[in-house]
C-alpha positions as CSV (number, residue, x, y, z in Angstrom):
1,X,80.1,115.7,123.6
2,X,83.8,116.9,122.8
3,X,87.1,114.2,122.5
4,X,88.4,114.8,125.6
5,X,91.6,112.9,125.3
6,X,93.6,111.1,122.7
7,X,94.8,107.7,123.2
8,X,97.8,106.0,121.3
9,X,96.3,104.3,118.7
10,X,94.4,108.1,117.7
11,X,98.0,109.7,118.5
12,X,99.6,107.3,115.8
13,X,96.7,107.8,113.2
14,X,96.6,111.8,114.1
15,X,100.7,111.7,113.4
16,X,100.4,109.8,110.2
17,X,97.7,111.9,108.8
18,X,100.3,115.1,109.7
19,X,102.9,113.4,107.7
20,X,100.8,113.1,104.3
21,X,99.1,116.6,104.7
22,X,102.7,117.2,104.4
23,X,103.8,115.1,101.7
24,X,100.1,116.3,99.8
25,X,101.7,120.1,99.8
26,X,105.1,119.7,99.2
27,X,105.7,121.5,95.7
28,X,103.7,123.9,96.9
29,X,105.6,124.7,100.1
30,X,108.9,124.2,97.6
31,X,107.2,127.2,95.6
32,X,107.5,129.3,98.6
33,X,111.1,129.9,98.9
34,X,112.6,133.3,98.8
35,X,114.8,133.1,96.4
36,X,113.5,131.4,93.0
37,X,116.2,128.6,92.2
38,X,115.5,125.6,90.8
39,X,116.1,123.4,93.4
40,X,113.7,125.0,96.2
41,X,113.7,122.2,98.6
42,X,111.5,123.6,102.5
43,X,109.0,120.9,101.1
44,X,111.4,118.3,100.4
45,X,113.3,118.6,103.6
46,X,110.7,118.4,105.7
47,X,108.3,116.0,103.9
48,X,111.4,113.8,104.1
49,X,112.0,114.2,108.0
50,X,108.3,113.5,109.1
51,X,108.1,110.4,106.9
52,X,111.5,109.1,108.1
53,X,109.6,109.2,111.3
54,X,106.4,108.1,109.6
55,X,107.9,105.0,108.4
56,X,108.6,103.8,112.5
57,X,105.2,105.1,113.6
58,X,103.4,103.1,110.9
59,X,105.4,100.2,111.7
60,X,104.7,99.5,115.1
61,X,101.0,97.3,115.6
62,X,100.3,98.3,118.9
63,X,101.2,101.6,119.9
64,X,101.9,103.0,123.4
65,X,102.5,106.5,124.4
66,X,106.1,105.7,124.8
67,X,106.7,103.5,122.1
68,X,105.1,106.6,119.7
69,X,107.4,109.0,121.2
70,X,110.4,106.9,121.0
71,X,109.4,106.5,117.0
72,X,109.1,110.4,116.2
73,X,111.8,111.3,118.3
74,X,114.5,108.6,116.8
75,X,113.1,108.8,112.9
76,X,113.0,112.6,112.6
77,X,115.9,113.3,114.0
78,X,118.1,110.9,111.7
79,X,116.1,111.6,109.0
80,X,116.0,115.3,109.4
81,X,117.5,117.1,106.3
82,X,117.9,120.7,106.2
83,X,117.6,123.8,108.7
84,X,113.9,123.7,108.1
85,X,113.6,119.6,108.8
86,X,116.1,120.0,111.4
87,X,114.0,122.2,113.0
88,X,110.8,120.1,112.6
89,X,112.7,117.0,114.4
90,X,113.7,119.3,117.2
91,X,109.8,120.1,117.6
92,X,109.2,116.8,117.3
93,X,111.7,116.0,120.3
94,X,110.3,118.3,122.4
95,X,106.7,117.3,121.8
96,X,107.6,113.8,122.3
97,X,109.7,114.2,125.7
98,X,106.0,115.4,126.9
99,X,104.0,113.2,125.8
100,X,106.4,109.8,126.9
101,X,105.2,109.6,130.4
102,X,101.1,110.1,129.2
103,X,98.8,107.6,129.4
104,X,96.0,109.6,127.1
105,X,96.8,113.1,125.4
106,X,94.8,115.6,127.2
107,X,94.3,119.6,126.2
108,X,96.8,120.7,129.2
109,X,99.1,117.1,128.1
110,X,98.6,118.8,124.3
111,X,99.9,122.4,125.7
112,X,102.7,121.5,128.1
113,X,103.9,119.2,124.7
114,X,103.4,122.4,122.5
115,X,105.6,125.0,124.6
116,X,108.2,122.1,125.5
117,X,108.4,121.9,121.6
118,X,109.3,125.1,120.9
119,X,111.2,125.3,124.2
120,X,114.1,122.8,122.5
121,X,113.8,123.9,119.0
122,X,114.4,127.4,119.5
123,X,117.8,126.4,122.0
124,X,118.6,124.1,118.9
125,X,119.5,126.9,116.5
126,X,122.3,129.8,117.1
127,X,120.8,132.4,116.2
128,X,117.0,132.0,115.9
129,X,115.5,134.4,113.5
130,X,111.7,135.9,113.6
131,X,109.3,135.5,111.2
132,X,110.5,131.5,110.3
133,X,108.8,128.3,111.5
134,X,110.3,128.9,114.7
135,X,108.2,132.4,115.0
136,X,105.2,129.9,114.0
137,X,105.7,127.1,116.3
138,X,106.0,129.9,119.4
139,X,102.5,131.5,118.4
140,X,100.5,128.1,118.5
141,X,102.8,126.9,121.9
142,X,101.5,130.9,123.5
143,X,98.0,130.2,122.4
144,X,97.2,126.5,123.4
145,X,98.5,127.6,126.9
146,X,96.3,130.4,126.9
147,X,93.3,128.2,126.0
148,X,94.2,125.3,128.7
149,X,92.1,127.3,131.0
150,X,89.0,127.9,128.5
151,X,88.7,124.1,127.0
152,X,89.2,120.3,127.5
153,X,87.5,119.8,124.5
154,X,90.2,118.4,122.2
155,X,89.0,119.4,118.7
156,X,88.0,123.0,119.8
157,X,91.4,123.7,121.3
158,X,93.1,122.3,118.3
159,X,90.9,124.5,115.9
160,X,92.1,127.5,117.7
161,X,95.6,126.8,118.1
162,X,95.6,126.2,114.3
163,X,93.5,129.1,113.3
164,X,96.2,131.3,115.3
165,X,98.8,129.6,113.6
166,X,97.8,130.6,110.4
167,X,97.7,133.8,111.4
168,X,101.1,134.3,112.7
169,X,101.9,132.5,109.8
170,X,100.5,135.4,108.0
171,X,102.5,138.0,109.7
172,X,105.6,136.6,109.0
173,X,106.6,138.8,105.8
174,X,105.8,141.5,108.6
175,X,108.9,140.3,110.1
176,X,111.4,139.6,107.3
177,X,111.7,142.4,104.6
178,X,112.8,139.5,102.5
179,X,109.6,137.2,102.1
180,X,107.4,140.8,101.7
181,X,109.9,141.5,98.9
182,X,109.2,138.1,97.4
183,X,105.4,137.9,98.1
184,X,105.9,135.0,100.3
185,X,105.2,133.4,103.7
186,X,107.7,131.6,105.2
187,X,108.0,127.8,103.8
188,X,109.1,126.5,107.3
189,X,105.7,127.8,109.0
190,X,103.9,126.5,106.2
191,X,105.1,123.3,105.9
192,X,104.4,122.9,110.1
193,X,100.6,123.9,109.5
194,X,100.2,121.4,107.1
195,X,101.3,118.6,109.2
196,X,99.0,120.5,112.1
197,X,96.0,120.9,109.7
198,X,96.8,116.7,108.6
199,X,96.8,115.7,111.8
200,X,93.2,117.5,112.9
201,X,91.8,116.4,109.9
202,X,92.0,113.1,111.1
203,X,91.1,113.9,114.6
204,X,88.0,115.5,113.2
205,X,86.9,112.1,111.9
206,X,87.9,112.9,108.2
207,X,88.6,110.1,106.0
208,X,92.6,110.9,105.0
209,X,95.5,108.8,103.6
210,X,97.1,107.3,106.3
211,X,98.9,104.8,104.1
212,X,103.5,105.0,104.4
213,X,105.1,102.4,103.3
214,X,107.3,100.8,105.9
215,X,110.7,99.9,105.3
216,X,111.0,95.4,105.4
217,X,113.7,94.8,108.6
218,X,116.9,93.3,106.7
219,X,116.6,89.8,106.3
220,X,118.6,87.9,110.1
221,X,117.7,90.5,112.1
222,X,115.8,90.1,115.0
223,X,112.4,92.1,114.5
224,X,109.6,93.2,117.0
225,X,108.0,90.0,117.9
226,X,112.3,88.6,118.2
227,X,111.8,86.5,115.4
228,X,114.4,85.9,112.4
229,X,114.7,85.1,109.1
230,X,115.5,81.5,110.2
231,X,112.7,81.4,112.6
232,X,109.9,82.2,109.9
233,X,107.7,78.7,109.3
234,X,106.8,77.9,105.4
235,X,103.0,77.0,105.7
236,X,102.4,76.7,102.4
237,X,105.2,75.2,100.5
238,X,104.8,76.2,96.6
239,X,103.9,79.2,94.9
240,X,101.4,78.7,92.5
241,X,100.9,80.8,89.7
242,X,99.3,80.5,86.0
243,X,96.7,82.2,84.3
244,X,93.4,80.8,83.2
245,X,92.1,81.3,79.4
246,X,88.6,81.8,79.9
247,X,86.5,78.8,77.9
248,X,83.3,78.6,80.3
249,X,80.6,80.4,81.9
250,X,83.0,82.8,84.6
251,X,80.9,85.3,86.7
252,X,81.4,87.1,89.9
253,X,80.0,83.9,91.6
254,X,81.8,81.9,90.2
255,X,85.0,83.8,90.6
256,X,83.7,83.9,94.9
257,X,83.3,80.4,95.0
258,X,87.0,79.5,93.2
259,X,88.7,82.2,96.0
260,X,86.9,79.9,98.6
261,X,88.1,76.9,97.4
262,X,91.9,78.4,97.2
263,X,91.5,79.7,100.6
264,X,90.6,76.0,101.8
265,X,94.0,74.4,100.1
266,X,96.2,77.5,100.7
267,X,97.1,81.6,101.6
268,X,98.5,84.7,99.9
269,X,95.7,84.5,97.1
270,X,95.4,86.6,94.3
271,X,93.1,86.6,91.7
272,X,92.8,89.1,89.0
273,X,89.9,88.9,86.4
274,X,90.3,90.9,83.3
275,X,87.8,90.5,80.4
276,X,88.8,86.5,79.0
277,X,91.7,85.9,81.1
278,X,92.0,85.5,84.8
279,X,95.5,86.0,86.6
280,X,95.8,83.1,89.9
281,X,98.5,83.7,92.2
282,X,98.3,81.1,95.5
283,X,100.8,79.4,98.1
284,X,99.6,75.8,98.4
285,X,101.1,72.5,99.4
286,X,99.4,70.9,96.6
287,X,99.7,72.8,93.3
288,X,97.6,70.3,91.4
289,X,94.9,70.8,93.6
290,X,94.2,74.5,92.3
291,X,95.5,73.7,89.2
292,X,92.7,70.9,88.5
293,X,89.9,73.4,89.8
294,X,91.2,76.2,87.4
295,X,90.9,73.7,84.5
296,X,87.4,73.5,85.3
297,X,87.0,76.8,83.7
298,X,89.0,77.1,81.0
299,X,92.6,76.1,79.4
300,X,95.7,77.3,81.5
301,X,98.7,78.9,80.2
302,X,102.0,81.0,81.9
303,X,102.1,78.0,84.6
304,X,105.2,78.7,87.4
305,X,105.6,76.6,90.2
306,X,108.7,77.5,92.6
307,X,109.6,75.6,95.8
308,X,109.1,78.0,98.7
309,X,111.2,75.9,101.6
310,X,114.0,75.3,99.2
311,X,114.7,78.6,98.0
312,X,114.1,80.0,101.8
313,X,116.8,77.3,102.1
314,X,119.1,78.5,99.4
315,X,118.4,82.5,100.7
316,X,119.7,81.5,104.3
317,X,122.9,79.8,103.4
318,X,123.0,83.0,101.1
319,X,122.3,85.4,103.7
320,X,124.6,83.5,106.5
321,X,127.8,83.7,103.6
322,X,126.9,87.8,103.2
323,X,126.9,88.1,107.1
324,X,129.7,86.0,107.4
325,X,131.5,88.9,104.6
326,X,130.3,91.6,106.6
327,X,131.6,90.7,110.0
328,X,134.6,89.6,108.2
329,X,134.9,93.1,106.7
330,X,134.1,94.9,109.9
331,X,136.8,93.0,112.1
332,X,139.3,94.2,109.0
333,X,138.3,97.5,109.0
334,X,139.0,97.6,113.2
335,X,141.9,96.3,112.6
336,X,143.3,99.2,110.6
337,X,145.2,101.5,112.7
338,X,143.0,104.2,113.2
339,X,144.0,107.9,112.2
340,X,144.2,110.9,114.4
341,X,141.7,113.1,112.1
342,X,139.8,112.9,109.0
343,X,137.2,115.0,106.7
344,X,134.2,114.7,105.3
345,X,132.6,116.8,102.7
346,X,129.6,117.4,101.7
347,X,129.8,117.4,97.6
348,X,127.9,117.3,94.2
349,X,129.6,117.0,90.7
350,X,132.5,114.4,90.0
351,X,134.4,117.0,89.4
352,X,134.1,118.7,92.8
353,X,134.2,114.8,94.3
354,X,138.1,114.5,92.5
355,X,139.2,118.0,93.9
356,X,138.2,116.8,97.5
357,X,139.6,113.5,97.4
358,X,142.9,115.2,96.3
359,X,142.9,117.5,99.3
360,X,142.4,115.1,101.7
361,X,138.5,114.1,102.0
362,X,138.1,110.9,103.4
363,X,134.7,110.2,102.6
364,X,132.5,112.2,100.4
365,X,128.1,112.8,100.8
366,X,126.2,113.5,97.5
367,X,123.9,116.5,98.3
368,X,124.3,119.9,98.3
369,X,121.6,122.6,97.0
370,X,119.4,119.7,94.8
371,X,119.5,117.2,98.0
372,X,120.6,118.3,101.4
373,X,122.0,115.2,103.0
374,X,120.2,113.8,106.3
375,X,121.3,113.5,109.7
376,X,121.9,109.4,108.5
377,X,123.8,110.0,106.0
378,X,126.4,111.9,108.4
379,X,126.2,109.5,111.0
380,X,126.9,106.3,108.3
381,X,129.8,109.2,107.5
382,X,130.9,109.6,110.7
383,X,130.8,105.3,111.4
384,X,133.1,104.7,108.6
385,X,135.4,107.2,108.9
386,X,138.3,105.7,111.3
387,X,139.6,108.8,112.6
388,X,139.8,110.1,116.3
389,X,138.8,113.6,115.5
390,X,136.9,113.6,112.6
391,X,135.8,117.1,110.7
392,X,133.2,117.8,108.6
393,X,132.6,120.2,105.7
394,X,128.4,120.9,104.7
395,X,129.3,123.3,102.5
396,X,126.2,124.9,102.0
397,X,124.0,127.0,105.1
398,X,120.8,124.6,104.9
399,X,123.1,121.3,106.1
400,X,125.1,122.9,108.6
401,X,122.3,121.9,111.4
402,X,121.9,118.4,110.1
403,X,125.5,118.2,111.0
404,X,125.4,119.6,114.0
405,X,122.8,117.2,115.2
406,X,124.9,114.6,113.7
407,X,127.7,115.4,115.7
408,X,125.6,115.6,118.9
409,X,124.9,112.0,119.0
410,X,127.9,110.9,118.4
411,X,129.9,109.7,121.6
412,X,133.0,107.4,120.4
413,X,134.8,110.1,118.0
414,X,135.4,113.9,118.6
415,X,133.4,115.6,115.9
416,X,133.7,119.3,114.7
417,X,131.7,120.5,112.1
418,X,133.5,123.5,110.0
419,X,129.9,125.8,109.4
420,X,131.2,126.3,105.4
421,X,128.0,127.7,103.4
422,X,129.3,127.1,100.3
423,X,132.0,124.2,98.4
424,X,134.5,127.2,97.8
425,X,134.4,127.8,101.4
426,X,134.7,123.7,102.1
427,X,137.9,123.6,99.3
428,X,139.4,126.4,101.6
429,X,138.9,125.0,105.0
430,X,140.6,121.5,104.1
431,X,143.7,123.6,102.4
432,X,143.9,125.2,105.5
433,X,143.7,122.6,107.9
434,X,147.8,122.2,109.7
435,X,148.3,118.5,111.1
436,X,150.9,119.5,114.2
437,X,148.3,121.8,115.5
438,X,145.4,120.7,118.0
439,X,141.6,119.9,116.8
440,X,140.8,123.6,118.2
441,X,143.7,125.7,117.0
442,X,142.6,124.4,113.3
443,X,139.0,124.4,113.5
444,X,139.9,128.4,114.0
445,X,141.9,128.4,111.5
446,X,139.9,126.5,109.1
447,X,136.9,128.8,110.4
448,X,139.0,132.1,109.8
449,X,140.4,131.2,106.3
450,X,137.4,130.6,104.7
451,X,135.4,133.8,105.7
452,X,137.8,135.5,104.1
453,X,136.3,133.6,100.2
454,X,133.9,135.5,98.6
455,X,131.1,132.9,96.3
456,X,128.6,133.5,93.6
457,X,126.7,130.7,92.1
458,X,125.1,131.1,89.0
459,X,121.7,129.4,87.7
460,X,118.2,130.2,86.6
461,X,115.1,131.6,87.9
462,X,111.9,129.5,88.0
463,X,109.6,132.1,88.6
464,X,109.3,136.0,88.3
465,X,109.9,138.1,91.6
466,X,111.6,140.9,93.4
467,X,114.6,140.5,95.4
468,X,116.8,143.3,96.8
469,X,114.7,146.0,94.8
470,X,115.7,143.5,91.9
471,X,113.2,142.2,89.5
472,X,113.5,139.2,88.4
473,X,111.9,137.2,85.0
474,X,111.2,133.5,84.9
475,X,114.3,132.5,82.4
476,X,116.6,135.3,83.7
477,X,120.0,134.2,84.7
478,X,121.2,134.9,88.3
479,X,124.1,135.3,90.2
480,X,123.7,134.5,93.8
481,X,126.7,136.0,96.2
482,X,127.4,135.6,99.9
483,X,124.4,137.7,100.9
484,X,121.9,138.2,98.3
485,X,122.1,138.8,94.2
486,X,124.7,139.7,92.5
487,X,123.5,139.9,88.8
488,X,120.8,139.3,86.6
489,X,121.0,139.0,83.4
490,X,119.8,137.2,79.6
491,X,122.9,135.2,79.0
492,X,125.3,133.4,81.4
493,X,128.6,134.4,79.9
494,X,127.5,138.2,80.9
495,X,125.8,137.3,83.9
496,X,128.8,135.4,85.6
497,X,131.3,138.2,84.5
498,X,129.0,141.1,85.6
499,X,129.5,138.9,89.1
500,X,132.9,138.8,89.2
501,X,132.8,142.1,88.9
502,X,130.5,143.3,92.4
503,X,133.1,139.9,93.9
504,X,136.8,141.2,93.0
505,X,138.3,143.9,94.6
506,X,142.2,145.6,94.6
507,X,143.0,143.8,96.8
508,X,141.8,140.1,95.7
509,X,144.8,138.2,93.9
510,X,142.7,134.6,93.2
511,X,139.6,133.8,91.2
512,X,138.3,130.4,90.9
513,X,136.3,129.1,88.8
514,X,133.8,125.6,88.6
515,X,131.6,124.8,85.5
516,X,128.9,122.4,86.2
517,X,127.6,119.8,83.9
518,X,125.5,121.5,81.7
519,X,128.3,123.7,80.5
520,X,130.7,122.9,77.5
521,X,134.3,122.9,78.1
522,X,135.1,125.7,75.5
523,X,132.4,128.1,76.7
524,X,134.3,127.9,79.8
525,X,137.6,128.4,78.8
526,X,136.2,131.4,76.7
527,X,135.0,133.0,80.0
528,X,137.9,131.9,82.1
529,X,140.1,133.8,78.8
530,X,137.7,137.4,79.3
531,X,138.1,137.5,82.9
532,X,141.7,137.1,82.9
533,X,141.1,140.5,80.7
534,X,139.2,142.2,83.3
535,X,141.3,141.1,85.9
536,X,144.4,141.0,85.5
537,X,145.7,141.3,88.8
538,X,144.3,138.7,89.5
539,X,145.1,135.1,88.7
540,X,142.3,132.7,87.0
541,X,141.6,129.6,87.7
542,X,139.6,126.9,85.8
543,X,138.2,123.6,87.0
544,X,135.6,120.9,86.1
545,X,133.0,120.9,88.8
546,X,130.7,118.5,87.1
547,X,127.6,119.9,89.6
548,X,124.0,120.2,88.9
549,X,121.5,123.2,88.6
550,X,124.3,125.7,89.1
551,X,126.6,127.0,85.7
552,X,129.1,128.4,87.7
553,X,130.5,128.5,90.9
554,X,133.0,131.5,91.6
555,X,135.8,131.4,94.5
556,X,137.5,135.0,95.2
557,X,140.3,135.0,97.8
């Protein structure tokens, strides 16, 4: 007899299972990407959404239908980092507006949840483009409608939506030139079988890691069951710990009976035997108690005994004095008169932080390429920035939804997000931005004038393949422009200037330039010196970017 349905508890299990299937592939699926940069990151992105959501599912004890929904929903699409994780959370929504109202997950509940998935992921993106997880997500939603009518057998439908998954998958270099080119599948699609394939696995009856390690609530904050730090009742007043030099006869019987006797005087009991030593770890009212019995077997040594109630104590009065700064801090903070606009800016390299703060950036976000930035982390943004209209810079294409879903649940500030792809793009948009004129008039403005850069960023390849009838060795240096390579070459110097070249036209009268950390100063300024040769219509700038994985970043206006 087939599963039928799936209840809650399954549900959570089957999502948790999805999440490491995930996780297990997640180089892999970094491997995948198109273009082969050192910081390929579909895997990352994604593995970090689902656990974001992970980490709620796995902490609640006794699921329901909504309570699971409410989890996925709410922890992917804060933690969603990236277009591709941005895209998973928006699945997840979608899947979980369907399956809220359930009382079991059915094959038609299961189908109706698929299509509503892709239903709000594909209104989520602009411009959706074939052959990408969305393409992916659509074929399995078209299929497990088609097969409502054949099965109500659980496990068969769910084989069959993933086998045509993996198929569509499969065609998806079919669809973009650029992953045939590169010998690739898309790294979105694959990265949504693999939480599909974890989550059947476990439906199946497979034994699979379910183990995600949930985040402790912040100490005086009411929890689940409404209780506080100040509520929690010390049992057991000491912690007991010592270890026991082995002098008589110790077996495994022995070692049962002396974890019975420390169950009967206490809790939270550990004992570790190794060779002629045994580690004892035990909360007890009466220390001497386990103490005494140890002693029967040998002489003790690395003795600790702390009082539980008065340091629980001491953390209270500590905690109270830190909430006490905080609220303190937060009236101050309301207090200050709060500015018509303000930026943020995405950003990575001290360098690139100092030229942002001196244009105006109000608050800064580490990421970038290495470490797109979560939905979070422009929501904390957004919260501390005490601006009415408040603008934000990603500066690179895979953050631009993260900050758009950001800005969508955001209902106390007006938030417009300037789409800038790259930080030359970001530097430009701030420059541009005219206080007197409305929020609109200069988000066109800011919009318009940075179109109008051209970028190239300059790093290394990872791995050998083809791009734009390119080949490309694992080594090679590349130059990466607005819309595809640039150059390719042995050494960087060569490589950057043989850039600037395909960037700068007649017409172009500024070139900036931004070394990242893992350039010298003086190789710098000896570039900055040969294209002031080449171009000398043009005038050269030179600055410290300070960022990671990239040599260069070049700015042509």
């Amino acid at each position: 007899m087939g599963m039928k349905y799936i209840d809650a508890k399954m549900l959570q299990k089957a999502f948790l299972a999805g999440a490491k299937g995930l996780e297990a592939k997640k180089e892999w699926i970094n491997e995948l990407n198109v273009f082969p940069v050192p910081d390929g990151d579909t895997g990352t992105n994604m593995t970090m959404t689902i656990m974001a959501a992970a980490k709620e599912v796995a902490a609640i004890e006794n699921p329901t239908m909504e309570s699971l929904a409410k989890a996925i929903s709410s922890g992917s699409l804060r933690g969603a980092r990236g277009n591709s994780g941005v895209i998973l959370s928006q699945l997840f929504r979608g899947f979980t507006k369907e399956i809220a109202a359930a009382n079991q997950v059915t094959a038609t509940v299961l189908a109706n949840s698929f299509v509503r998935a892709t239903e709000t992921a594909y209104k989520a993106v602009m411009k959706p483009k074939e052959g990408t997880i969305l393409t992916v997500a659509r074929g399995m939603a078209e299929k497990a409608a088609e097969l409502v009518t054949e099965t109500e057998d659980i496990l068969e439908f769910c084989q069959k939506v993933i086998e045509h998954g993996d198929y569509v998958l499969s065609q998806t270099p079919e669809m973009l030139p650029v992953l045939k080119q590169a010998g690739v599948v898309d790294s979105g699609g694959q990265g949504l079988m693999q939480v599909m394939k974890g989550a059947f696995d476990c439906l199946s009856g497979k034994e699979v890691d379910l183990s995600v390690e949930v985040e402790k609530r912040p100490v005086d904050t009411v929890g689940a069951s409404g209780t506080t730090t100040a509520d929690i009742d010390i049992r057991f007043g000491y912690c007991t710990e010592f270890i026991i030099n082995l002098e008589n006869h110790y077996d495994d019987k022995k070692e049962h009976d002396f974890k019975g006797y420390l169950e009967s005087i206490g809790d939270s009991i550990v004992v570790v035997s190794d060779d002629d030593v045994v580690k004892v770890h035990v909360h007890t009212n009466d220390p001497g108690l386990a103490i005494q019995k140890a002693l029967t077997y040998g002489s003790l040594s690395r003795m600790k005994i702390d009082n539980m109630r008065e340091e629980h104590q001491e953390k209270l009065i500590k905690e109270s004095e830190k909430l006490a700064a905080q609220q303190k801090a937060e009236s101050e903070k309301k207090a200050e008169q709060r500015k018509h606009y303000g930026f943020i800016s995405v950003s990575a390299g001290e360098g690139l932080d100092e030229i942002f703060r001196g244009i105006g950036a109000d608050y800064l976000i580490q990421g970038g390429q290495t470490m797109n930035p979560s939905t979070e982390d422009m929501l904390n943004a957004i919260e501390k920035v005490n601006a009415d209209t408040i603008y934000i810079l990603p500066n690179n294409k895979n953050i631009i939804l993260a900050a758009e879903q950001a800005k969508s649940l955001v209902e106390d500030k007006k938030v417009i997000v300037i789409p800038s792809k790259t930080i030359p793009q970001g530097i430009t948009a701030i420059i541009n931005f005219a206080p007197d004129l409305s929020p609109e008039d200069n988000e066109k403005i800011m919009t318009e004038e940075m179109s109008r850069v051209k970028t190239g960023q300059v790093t290394y390849a990872v791995r050998n393949t083809m791009i734009d009838d390119t080949t490309i060795r694992e080594g090679d240096i590349m130059a990466l422009g607005d819309s595809g390579i640039l150059a390719v070459g042995k050494e960087i110097e060569s490589t950057v200037l043989e850039a600037m070249e395909a960037m700068v036209e007649e017409e172009s009268e500024l070139v900036t330039v931004y070394y990242g950390k893992d350039v010298k100063e003086e190789d710098a300024k000896e570039l900055k010196g040969k294209a002031e040769e080449l171009f000398s219509h043009c005038e050269v700038e030179l600055h410290a970017g300070g960022q990671p994985i990239y040599y260069y970043l070049i700015s042509v206006e």
